[in-house]
C-alpha positions as CSV (number, residue, x, y, z in Angstrom):
1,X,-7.6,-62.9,-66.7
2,X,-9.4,-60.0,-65.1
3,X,-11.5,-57.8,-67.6
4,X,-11.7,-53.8,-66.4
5,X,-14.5,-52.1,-67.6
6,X,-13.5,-49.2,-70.2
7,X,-12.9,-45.8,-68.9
8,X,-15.3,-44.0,-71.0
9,X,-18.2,-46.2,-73.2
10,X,-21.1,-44.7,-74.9
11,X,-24.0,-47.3,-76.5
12,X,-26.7,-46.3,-78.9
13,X,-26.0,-42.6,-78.1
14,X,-28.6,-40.6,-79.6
15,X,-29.0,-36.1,-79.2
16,X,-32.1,-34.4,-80.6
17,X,-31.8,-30.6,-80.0
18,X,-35.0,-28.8,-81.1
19,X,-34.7,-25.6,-83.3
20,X,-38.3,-23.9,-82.7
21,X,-40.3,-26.7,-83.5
22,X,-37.7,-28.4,-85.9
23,X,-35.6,-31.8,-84.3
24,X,-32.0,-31.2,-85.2
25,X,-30.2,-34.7,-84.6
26,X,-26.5,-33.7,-83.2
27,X,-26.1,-37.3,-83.0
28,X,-27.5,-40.5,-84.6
29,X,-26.0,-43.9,-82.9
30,X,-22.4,-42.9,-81.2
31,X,-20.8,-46.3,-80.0
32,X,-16.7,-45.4,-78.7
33,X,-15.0,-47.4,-75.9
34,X,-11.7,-45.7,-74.4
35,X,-9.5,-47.7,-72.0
36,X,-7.0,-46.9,-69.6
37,X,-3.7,-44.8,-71.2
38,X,-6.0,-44.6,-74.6
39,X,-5.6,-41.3,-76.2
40,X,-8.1,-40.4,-78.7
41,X,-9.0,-38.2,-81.6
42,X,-12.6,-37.0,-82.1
43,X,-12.0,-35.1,-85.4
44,X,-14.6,-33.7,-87.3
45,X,-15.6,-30.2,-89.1
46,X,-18.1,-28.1,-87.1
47,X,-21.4,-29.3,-86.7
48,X,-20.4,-32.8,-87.1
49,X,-21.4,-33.4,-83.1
50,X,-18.1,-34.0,-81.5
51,X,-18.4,-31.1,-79.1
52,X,-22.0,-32.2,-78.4
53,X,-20.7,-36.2,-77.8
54,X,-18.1,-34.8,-75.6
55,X,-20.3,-32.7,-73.4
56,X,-22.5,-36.2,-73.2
57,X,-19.1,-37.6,-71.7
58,X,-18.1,-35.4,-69.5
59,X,-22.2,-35.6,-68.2
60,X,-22.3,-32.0,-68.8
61,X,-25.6,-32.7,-70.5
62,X,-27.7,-35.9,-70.9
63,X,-28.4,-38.1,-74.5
64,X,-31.8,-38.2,-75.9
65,X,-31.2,-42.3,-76.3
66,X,-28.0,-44.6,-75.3
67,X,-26.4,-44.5,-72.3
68,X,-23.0,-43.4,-71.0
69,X,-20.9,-45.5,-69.1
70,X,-18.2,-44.0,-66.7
71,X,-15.8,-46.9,-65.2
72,X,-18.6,-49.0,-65.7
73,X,-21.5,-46.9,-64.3
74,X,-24.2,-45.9,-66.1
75,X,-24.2,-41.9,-65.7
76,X,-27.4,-42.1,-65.8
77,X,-28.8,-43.3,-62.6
78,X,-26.6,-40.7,-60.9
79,X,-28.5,-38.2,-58.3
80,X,-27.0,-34.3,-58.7
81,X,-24.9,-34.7,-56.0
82,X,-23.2,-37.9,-57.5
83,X,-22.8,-36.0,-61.3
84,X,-21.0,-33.3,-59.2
85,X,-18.6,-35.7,-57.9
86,X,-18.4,-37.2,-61.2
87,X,-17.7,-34.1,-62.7
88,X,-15.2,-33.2,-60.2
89,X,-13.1,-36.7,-60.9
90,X,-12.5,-35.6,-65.1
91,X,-10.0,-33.2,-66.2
92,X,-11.5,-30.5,-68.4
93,X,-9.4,-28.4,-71.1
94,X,-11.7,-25.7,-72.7
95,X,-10.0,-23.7,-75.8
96,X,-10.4,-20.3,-73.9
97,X,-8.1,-21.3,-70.7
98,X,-10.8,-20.0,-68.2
99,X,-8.2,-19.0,-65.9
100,X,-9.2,-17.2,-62.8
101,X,-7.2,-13.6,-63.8
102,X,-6.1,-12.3,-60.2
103,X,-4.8,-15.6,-59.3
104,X,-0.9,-16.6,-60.2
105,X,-0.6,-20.1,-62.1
106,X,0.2,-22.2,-58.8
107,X,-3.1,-19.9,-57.4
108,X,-5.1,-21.6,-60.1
109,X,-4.1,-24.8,-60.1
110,X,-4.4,-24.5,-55.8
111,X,-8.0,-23.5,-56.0
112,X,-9.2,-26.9,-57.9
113,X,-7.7,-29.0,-55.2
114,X,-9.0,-26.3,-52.4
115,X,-12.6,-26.8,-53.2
116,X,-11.8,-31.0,-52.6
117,X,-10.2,-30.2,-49.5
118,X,-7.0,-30.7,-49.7
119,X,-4.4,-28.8,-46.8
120,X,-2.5,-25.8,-48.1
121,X,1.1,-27.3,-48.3
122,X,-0.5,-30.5,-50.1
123,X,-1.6,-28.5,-52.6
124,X,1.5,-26.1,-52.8
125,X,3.3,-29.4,-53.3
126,X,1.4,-30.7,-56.1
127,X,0.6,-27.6,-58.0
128,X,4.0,-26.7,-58.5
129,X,5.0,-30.4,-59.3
130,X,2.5,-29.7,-62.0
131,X,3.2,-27.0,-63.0
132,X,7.0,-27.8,-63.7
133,X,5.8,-30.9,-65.3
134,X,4.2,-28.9,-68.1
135,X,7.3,-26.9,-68.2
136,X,6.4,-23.4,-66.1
137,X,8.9,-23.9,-63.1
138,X,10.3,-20.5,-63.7
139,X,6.3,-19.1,-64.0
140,X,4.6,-20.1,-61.8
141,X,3.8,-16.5,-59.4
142,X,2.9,-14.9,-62.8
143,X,-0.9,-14.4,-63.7
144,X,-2.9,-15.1,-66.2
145,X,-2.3,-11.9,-67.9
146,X,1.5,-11.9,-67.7
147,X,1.2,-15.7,-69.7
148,X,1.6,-16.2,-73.0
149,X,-1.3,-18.2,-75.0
150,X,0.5,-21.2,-74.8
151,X,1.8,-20.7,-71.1
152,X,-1.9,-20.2,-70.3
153,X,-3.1,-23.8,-71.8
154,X,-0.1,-25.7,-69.7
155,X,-1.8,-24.0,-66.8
156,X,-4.9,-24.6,-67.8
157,X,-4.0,-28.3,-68.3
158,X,-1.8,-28.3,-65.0
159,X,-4.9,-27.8,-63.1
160,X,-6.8,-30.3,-65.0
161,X,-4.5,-32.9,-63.6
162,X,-4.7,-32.0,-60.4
163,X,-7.1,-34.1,-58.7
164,X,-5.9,-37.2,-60.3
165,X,-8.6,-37.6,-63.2
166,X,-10.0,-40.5,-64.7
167,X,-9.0,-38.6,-67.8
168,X,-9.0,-35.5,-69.4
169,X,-11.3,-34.2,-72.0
170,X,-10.1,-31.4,-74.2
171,X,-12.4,-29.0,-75.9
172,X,-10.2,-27.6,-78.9
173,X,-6.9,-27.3,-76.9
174,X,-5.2,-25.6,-79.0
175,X,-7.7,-23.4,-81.1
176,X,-7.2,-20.0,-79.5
177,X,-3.1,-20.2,-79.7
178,X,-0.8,-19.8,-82.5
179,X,0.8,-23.4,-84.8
180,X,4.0,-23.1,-83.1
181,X,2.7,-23.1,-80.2
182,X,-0.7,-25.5,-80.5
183,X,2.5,-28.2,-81.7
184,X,4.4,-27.8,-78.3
185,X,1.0,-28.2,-76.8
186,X,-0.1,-31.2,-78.2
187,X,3.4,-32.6,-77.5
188,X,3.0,-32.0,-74.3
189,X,-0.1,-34.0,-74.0
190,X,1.4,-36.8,-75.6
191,X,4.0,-36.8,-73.4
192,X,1.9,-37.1,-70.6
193,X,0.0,-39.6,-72.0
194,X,2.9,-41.7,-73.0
195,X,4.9,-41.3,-69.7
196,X,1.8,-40.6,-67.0
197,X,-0.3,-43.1,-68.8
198,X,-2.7,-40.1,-68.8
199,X,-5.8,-41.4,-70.3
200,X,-6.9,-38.6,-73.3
201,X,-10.1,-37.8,-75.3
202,X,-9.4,-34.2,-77.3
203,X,-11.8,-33.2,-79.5
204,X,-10.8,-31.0,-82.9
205,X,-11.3,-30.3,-86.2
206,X,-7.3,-30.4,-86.8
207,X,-5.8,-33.2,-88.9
208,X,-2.8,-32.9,-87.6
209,X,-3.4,-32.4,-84.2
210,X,-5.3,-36.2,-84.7
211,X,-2.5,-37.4,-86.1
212,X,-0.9,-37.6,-82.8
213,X,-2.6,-39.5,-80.7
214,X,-3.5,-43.0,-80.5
215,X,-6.7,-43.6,-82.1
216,X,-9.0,-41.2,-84.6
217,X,-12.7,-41.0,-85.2
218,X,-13.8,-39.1,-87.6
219,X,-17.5,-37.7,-87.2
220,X,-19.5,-36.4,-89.8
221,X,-23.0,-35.1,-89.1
222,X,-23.7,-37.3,-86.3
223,X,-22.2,-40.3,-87.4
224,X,-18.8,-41.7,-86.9
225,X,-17.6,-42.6,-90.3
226,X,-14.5,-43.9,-90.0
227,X,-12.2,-45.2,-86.6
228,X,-8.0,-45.3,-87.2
229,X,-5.3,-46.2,-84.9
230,X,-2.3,-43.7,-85.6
């Protein structure tokens, strides 16, 4: 049998921030394997580290100690040039939307594959597949400002997807949108992982939101405490 290498794996993973001359240790030992179609939980109160241990995985920033494996490469022997590319192959979903505002909802989701390269009707194509897949067919020429909350995070998540990501990472998804709608969100992530195979990593402090994915980890101060498949 063939073994792949996990998507994401983090060994030993150590963060030491310094507050004037004070260490502050974000995190203390992280060990998490995801593999292909996983979708998991980091759920934890703020301050426990899980926005700091996702920022390590999406190589936004570097650990203290440990290492960070992405599809079996260690992130970091990486030159700037390969971290870009890195960062360009992971979907990112940030609680704020950080659309572009004079751009429509197909414009934004264009623009990600536009700085790859990709020709104008190739990226038509697959932004508005996209965008009807997280249910905006009927939306797509409106801006940002002309979006609800939630219409707003399926864009936001439409682009994420559209340079084929190893996976996504999502910040707090659905922090800055009402219940109602953060539920039709995280639906609509589990749909996509259960029928795209759409590998997942969203980090909250939401109990229920954890509740729907695969697998939990809860974090506290730095530590993971406890691990539970859902």
């Amino acid at each position: 049998m063939i073994m792949t290498a996990p998507v994401v794996q983090t060994m030993n993973l150590h963060k030491t921030y310094m507050l004037g001359k004070i260490p502050v240790e974000a995190l203390r030992g992280i060990n998490v394997e995801v593999k292909k179609g996983d979708f998991l939980a980091i759920l934890g109160p703020s301050g426990s580290g899980k926005s700091t241990l996702l920022n390590l995985i999406g190589a936004l920033d570097k650990p203290t100690e440990g290492k960070v494996f992405i599809d079996g490469i260690d992130v970091s022997t990486l030159n700037d040039n390969q971290l870009a590319d890195l960062r360009r192959s992971i979907g990112f979903v940030f609680q704020f939307f950080n659309l572009i505002p004079r751009l429509t909802a197909r414009g934004n989701v264009e623009l990600t594959m536009a700085i790859l390269g990709s020709g104008k009707t190739e990226r038509r194509k697959r932004a508005e597949e996209l965008l009807e897949t997280v249910g905006l067919k009927e939306r797509m020429d409106h801006k940002p400002a002309e979006l609800s909350g939630g219409e707003r995070q399926r864009v936001a998540i439409a682009r994420a997807l559209a340079n084929n990501p190893k996976f996504l990472l999502m910040d707090e998804p659905t922090g800055n949108i009402d219940s109602k709608t953060a539920g039709e969100i995280i639906e609509l992530v589990k749909r996509l992982n259960e029928q795209k195979r759409v590998t997942i990593i969203v980090v909250t402090h939401d109990q229920q939101i954890a509740m729907k994915t695969k697998r939990t980890v809860q974090m506290i101060d730095g530590l993971i405490v406890e691990e539970v498949v859902n």
